[in-house]
LOTI-476045 format. One record per residue: residue number from 1; x, y, z negated of N, C-alpha, C in turn. Coordinates in Angstrom, 3 decimals. Example, Ala and Ser with C-alpha at 12.3 -4.5 7.8 and 13.67 -1.06 7.14 Angstrom:
// LOTI-476045
{r 1, {13.190, -5.690, -7.800}, {12.300, -4.500, -7.800}, {13.200, -3.300, -7.800}}
{r 2, {12.850, -2.250, -7.080}, {13.670, -1.060, -7.140}, {12.900, 0.030, -7.870}}
//
This chain:
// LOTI-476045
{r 1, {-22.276, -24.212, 23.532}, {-21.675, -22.986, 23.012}, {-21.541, -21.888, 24.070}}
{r 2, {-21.958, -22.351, 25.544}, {-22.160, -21.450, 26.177}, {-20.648, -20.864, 26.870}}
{r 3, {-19.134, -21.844, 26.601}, {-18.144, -22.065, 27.152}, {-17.773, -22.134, 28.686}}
{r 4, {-19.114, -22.314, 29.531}, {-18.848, -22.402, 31.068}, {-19.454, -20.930, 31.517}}
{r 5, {-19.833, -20.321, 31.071}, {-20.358, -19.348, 31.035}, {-19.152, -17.980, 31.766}}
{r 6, {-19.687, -16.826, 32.271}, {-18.221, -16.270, 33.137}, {-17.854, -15.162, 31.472}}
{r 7, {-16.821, -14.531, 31.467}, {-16.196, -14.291, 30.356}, {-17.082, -12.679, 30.021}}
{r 8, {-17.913, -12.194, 31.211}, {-18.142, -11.298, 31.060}, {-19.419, -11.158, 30.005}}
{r 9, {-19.968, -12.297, 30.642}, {-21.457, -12.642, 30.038}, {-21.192, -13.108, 28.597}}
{r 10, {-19.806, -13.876, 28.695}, {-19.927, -14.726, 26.545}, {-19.627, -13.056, 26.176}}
{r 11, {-18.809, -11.863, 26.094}, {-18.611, -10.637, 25.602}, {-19.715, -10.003, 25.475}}
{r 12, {-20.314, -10.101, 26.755}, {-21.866, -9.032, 26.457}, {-22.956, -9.910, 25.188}}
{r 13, {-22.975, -11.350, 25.006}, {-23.641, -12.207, 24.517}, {-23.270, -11.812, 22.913}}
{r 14, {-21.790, -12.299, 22.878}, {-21.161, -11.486, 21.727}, {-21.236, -10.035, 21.040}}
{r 15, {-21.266, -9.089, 21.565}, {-21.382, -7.812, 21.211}, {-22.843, -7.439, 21.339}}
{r 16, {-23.954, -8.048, 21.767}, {-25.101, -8.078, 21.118}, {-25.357, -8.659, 20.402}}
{r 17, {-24.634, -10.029, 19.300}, {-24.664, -10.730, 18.268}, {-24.379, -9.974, 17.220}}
{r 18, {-23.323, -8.978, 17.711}, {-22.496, -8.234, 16.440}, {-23.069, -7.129, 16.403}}
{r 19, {-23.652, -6.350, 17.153}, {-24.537, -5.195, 17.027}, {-25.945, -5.639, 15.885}}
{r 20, {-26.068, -6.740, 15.905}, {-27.003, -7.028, 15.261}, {-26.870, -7.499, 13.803}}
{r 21, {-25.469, -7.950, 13.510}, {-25.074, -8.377, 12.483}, {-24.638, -10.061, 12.375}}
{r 22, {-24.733, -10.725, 13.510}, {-24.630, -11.878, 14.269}, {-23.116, -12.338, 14.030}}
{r 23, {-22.152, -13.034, 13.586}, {-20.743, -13.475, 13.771}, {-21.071, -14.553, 14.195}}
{r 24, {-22.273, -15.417, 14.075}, {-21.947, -16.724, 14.395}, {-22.055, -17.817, 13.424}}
{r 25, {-21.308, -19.254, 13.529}, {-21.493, -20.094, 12.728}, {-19.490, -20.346, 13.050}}
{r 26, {-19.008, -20.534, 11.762}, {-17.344, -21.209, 11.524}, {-17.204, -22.195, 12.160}}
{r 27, {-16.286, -22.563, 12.828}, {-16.219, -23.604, 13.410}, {-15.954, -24.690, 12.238}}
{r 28, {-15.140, -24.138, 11.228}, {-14.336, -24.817, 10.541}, {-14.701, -25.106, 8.926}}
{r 29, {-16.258, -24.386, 8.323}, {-16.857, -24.411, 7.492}, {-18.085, -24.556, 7.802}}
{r 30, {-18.456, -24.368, 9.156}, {-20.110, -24.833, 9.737}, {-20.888, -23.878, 8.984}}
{r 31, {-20.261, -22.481, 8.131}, {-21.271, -21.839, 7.288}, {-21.495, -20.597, 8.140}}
{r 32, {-22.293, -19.711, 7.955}, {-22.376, -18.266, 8.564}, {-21.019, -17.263, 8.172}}
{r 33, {-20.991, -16.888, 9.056}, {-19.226, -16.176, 9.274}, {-19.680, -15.275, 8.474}}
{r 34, {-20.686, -14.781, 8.557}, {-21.055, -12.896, 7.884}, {-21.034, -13.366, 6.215}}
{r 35, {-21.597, -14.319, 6.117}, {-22.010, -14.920, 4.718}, {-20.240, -15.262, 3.695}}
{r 36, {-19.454, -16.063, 4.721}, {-18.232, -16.184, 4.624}, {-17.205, -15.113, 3.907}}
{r 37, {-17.406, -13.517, 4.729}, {-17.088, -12.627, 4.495}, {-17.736, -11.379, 3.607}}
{r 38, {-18.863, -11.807, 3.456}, {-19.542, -11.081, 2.041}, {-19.027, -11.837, 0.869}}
{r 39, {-19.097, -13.075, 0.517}, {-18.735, -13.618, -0.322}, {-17.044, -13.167, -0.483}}
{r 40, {-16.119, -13.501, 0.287}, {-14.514, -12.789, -0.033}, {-14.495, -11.640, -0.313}}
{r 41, {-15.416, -10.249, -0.384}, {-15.179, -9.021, -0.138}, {-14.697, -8.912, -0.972}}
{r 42, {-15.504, -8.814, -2.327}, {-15.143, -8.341, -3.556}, {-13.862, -8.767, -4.125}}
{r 43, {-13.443, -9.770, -4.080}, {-11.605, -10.022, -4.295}, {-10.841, -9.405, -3.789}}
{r 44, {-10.934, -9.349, -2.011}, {-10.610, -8.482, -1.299}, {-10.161, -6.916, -1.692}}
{r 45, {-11.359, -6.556, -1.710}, {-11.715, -4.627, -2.348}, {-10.710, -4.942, -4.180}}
{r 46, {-10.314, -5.778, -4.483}, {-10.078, -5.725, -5.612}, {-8.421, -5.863, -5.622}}
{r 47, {-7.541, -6.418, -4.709}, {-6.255, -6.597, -4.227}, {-6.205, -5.597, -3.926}}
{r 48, {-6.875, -4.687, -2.544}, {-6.648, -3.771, -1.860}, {-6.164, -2.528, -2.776}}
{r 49, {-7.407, -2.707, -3.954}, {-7.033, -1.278, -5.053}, {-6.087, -1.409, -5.736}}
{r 50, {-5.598, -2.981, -5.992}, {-4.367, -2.942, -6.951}, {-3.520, -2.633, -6.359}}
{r 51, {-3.135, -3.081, -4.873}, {-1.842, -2.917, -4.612}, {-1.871, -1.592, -4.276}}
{r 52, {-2.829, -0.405, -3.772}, {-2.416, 1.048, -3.736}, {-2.260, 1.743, -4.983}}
{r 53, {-2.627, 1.075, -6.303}, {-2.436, 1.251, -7.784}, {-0.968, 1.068, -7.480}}
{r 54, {-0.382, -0.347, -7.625}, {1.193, -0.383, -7.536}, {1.957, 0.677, -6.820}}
{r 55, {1.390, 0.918, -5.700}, {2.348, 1.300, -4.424}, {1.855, 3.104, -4.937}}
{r 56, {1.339, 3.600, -5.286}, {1.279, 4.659, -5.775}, {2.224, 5.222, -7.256}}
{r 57, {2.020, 3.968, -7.930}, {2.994, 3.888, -9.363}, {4.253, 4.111, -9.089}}
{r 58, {4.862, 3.499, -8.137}, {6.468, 3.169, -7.828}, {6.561, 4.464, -6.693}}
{r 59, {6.028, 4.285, -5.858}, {5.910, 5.371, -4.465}, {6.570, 7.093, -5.202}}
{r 60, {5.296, 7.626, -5.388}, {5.424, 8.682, -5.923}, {6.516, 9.110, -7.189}}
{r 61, {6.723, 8.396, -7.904}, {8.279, 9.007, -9.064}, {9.305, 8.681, -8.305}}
{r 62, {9.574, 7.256, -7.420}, {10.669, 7.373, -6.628}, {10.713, 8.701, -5.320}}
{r 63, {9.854, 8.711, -4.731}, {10.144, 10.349, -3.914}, {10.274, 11.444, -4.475}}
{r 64, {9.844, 11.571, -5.692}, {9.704, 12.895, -6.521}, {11.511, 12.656, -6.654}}
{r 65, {12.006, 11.964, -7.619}, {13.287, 11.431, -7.944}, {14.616, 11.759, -6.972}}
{r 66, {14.148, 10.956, -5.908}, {14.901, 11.491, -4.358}, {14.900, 12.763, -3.889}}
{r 67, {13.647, 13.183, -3.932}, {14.029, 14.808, -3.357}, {14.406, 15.754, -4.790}}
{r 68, {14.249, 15.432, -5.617}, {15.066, 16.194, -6.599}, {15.984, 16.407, -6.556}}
{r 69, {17.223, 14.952, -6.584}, {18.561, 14.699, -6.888}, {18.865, 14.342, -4.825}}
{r 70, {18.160, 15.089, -4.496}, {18.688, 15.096, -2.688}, {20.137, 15.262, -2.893}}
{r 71, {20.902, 14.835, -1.370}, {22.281, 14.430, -1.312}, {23.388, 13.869, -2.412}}
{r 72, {22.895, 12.895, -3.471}, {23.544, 12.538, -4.001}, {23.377, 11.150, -4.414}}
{r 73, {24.229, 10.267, -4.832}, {24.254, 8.804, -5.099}, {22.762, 8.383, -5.094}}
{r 74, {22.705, 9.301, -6.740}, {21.236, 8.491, -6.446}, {19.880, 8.981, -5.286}}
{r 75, {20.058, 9.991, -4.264}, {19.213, 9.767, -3.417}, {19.569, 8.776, -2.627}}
{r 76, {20.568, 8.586, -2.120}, {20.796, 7.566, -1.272}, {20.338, 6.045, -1.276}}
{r 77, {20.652, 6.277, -3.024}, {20.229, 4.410, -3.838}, {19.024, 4.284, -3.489}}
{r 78, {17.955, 5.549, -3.770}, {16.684, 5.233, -3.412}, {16.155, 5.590, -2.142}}
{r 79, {16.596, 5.812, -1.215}, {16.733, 5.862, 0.636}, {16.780, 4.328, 0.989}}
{r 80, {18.132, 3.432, 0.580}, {18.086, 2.522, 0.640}, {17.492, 1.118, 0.439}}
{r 81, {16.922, 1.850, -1.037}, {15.881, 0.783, -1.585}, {14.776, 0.504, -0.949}}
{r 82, {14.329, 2.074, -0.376}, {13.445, 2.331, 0.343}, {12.902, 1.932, 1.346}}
{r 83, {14.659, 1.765, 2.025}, {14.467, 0.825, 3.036}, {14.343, -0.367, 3.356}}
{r 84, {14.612, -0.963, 2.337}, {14.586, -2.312, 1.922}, {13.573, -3.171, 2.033}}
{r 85, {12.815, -1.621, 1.326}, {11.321, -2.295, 0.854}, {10.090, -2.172, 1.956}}
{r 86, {10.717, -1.524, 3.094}, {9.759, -1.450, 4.304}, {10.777, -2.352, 5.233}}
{r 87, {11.720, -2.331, 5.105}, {12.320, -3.866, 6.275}, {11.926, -5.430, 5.867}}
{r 88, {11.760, -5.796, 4.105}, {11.274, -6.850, 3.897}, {9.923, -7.221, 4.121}}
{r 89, {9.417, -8.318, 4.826}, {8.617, -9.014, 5.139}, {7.428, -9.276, 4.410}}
{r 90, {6.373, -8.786, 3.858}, {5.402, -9.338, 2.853}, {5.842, -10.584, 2.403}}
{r 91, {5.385, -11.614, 3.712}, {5.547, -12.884, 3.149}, {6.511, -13.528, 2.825}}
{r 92, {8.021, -12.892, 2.977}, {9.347, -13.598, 2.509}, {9.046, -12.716, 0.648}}
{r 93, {8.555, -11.416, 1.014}, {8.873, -11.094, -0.438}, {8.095, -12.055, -1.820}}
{r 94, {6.625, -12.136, -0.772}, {5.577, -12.885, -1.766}, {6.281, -14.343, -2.207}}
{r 95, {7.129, -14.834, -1.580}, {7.630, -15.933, -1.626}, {8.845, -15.654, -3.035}}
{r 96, {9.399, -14.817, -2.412}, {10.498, -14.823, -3.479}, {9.218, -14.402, -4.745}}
{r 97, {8.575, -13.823, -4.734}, {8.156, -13.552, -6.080}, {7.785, -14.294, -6.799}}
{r 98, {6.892, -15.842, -6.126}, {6.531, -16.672, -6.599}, {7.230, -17.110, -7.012}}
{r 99, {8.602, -17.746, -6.056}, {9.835, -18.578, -6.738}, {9.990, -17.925, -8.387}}
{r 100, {10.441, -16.846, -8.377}, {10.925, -16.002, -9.423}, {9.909, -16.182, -10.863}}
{r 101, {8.997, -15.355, -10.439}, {7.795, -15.486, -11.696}, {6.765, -16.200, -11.900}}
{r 102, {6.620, -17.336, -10.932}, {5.411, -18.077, -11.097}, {6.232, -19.301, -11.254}}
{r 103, {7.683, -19.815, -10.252}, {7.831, -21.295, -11.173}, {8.937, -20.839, -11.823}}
{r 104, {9.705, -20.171, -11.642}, {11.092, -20.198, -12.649}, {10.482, -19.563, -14.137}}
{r 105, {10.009, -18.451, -14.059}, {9.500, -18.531, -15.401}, {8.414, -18.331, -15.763}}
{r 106, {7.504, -18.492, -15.167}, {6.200, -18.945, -15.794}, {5.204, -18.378, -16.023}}
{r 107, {5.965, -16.758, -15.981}, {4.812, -15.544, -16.138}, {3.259, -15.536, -15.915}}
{r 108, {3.472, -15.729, -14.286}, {2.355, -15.410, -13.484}, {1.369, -16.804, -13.125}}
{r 109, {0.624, -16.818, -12.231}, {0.566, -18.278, -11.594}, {0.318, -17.740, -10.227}}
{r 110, {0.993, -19.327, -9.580}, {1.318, -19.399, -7.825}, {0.153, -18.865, -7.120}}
{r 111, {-0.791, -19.031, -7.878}, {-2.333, -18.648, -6.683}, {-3.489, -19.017, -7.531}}
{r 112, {-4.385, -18.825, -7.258}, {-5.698, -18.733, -7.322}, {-6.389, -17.344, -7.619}}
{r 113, {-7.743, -17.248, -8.228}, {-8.563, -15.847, -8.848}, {-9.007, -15.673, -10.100}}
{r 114, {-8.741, -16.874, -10.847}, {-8.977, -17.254, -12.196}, {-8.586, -15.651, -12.825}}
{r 115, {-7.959, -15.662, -13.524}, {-7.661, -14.677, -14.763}, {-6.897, -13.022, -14.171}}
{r 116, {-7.127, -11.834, -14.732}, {-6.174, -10.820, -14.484}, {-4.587, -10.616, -14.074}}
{r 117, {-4.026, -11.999, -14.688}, {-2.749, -11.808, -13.559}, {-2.362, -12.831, -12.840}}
{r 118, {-3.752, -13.282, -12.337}, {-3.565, -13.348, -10.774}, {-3.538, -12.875, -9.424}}
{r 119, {-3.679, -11.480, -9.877}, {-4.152, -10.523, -9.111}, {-2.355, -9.370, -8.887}}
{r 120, {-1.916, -9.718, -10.357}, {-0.651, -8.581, -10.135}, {0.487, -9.424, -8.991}}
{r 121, {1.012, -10.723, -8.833}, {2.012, -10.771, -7.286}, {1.272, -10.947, -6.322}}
{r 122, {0.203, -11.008, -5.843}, {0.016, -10.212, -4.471}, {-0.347, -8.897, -4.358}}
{r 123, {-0.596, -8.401, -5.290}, {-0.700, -6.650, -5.445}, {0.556, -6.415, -5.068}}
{r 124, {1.465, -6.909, -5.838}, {3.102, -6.458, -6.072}, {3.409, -6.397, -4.403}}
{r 125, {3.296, -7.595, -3.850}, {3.585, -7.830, -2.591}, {3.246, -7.099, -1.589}}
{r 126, {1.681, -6.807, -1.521}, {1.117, -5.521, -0.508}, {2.227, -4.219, -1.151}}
{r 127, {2.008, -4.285, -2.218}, {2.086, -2.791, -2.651}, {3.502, -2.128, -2.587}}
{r 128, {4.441, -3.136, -2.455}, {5.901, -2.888, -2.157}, {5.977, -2.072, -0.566}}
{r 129, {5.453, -2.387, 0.131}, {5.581, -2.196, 1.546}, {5.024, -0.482, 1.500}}
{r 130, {3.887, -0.747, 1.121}, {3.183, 0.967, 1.343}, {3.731, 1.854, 0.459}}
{r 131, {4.634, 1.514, -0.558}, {5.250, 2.087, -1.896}, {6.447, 2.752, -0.772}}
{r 132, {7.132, 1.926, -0.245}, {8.457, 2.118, 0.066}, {8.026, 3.338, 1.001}}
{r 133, {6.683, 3.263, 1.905}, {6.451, 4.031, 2.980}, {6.054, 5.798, 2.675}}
{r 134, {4.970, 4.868, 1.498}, {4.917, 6.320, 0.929}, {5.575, 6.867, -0.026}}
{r 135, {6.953, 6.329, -0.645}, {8.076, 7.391, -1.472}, {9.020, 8.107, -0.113}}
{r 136, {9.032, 7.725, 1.026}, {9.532, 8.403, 2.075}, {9.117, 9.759, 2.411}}
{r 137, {7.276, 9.387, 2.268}, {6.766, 10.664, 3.174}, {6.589, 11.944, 1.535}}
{r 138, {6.745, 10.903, 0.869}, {6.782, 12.055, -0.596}, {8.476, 13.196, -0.950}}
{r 139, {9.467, 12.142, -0.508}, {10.495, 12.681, -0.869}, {10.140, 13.809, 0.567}}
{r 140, {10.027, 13.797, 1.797}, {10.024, 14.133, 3.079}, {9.130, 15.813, 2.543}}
{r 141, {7.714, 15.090, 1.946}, {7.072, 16.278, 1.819}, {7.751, 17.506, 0.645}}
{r 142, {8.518, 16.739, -0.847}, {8.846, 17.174, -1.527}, {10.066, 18.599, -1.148}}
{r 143, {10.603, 18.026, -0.266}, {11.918, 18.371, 0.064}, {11.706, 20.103, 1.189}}
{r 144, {10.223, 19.675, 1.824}, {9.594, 20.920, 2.431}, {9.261, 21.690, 1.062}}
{r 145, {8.515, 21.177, 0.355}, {7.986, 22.407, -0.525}, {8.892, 22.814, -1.555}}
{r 146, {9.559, 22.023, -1.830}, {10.735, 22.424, -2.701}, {11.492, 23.812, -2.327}}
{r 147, {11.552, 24.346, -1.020}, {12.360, 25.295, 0.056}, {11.358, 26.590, -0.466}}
{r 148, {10.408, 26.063, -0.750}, {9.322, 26.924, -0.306}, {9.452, 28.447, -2.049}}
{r 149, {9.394, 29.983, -0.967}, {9.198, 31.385, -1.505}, {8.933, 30.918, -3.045}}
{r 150, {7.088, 30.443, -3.238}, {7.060, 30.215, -4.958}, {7.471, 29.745, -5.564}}
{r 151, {7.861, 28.675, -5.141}, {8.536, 28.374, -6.089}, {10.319, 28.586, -6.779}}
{r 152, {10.583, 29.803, -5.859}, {11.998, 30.432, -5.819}, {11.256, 31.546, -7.121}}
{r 153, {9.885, 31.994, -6.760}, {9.524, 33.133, -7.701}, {9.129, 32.299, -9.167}}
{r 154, {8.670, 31.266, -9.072}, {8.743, 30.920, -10.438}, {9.639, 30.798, -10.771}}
{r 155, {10.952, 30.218, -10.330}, {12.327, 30.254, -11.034}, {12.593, 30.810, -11.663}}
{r 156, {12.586, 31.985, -10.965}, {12.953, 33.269, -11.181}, {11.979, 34.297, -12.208}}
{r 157, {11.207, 33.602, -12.539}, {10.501, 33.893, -13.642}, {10.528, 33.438, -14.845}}
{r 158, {11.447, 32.239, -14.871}, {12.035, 31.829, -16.694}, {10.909, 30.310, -16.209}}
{r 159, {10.426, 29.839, -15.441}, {9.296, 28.534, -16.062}, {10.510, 27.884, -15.943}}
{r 160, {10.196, 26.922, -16.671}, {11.153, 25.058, -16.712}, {11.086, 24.571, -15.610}}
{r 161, {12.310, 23.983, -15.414}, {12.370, 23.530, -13.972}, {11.532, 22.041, -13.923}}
{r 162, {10.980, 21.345, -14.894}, {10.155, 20.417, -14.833}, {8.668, 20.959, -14.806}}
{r 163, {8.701, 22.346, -15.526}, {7.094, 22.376, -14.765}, {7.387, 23.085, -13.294}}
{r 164, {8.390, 23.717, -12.752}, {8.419, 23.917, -11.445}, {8.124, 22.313, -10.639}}
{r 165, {8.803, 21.627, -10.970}, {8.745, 20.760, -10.148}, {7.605, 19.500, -9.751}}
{r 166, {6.735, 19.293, -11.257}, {5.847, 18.531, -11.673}, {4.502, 18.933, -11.525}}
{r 167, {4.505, 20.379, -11.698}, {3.590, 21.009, -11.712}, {2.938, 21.588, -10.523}}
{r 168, {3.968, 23.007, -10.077}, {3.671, 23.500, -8.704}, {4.500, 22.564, -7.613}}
{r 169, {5.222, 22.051, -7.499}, {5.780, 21.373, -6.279}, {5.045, 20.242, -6.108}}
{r 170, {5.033, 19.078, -7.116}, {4.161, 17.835, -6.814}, {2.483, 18.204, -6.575}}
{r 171, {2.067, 19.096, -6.822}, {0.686, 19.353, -6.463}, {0.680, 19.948, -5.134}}
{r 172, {1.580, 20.371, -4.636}, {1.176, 20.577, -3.211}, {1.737, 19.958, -2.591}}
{r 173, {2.851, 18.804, -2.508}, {3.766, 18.075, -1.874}, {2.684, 16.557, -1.974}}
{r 174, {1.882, 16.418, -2.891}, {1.122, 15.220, -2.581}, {-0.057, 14.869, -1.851}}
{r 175, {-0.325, 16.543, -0.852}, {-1.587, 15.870, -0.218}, {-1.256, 15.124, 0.891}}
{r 176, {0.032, 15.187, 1.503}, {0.730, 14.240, 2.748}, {0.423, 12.705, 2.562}}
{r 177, {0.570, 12.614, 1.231}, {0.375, 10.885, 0.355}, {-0.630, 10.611, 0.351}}
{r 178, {-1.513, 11.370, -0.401}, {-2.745, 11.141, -0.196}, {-3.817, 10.746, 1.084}}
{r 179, {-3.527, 12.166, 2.386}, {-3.929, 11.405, 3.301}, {-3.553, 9.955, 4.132}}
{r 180, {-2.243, 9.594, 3.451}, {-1.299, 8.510, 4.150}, {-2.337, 7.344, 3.399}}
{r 181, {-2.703, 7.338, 2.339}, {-3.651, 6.372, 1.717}, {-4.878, 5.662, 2.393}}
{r 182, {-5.294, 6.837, 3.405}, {-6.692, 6.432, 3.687}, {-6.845, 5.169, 4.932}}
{r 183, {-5.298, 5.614, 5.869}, {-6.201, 4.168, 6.628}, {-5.756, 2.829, 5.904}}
//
């Protein structure tokens, strides 16, 4: 395996394997690593979208919500929740979820890829974390544009304060979210 080798030479050996498309052979499946990881992608790419589906669902009405009703009970409730939901642990949460809906009642199931909701508690699980992160930077952004001249002049022009707020405020208060999506 080329183990006595000085560390400089297995790196250079390596990074011309991988320039080439080279990972190697698993130690632990004896199969091609690259082969390994083409085959998982597509489940992969398929979690990844659910849980920014979730974490977008919950994310965005809870920041909208918060910077609406700013300094009061319920911003705070959802500050807190907020925080909650970026101090808890993926894997303590994924755990409790299982306990909860996969053996206590039955909803879901514990694991596998079989059927469509096997896919919603580990979505839930990613998607709690980036939810919590991005109803922060939404209430954060909301709360700037909310301040903001036009939308003092639409007020002040008779529109509803739900299309002020839904309309012109969330359309420019969500490109912060949006770029927060990409890495």
């Amino acid at each position: 395996y080329g183990f006595n080798d000085p560390l400089i030479v297995r790196y250079a050996r390596y990074m011309g394997d991988l320039v080439q498309g080279d990972l190697g052979i698993s130690y632990v499946s004896k199969k091609d690593v690259m082969a390994n990881y083409l085959q998982r992608l597509p489940n992969t790419a398929i979690l990844a979208v659910a849980a920014i589906v979730v974490a977008t669902l919950i994310a965005i009405p809870v920041g909208v919500f918060s910077a609406v009703n700013q300094n009061t009970w319920k911003d705070n409730v959802s500050v807190v929740v907020a925080l909650l939901g970026v101090s808890m642990p993926p894997f303590w949460l994924g755990l409790l979820l299982i306990i909860a809906f996969a053996l206590k009642l039955g909803w879901f199931p514990s694991g596998g890829i079989g059927q469509w909701n096997s896919i919603v508690l580990p979505a839930v699980t990613i998607g709690t974390n980036y939810a919590a992160l991005m109803a922060r930077t939404t209430r954060s952004s909301m709360l700037d544009i909310i301040r903001q001249d036009f939308l003092r002049t639409a007020r002040s022009k008779g529109v509803a304060e739900k299309k002020v707020i839904y309309k012109h405020a969330l359309r420019n208060a969500v490109l912060p979210v949006v770029t927060y999506l990409g890495p």
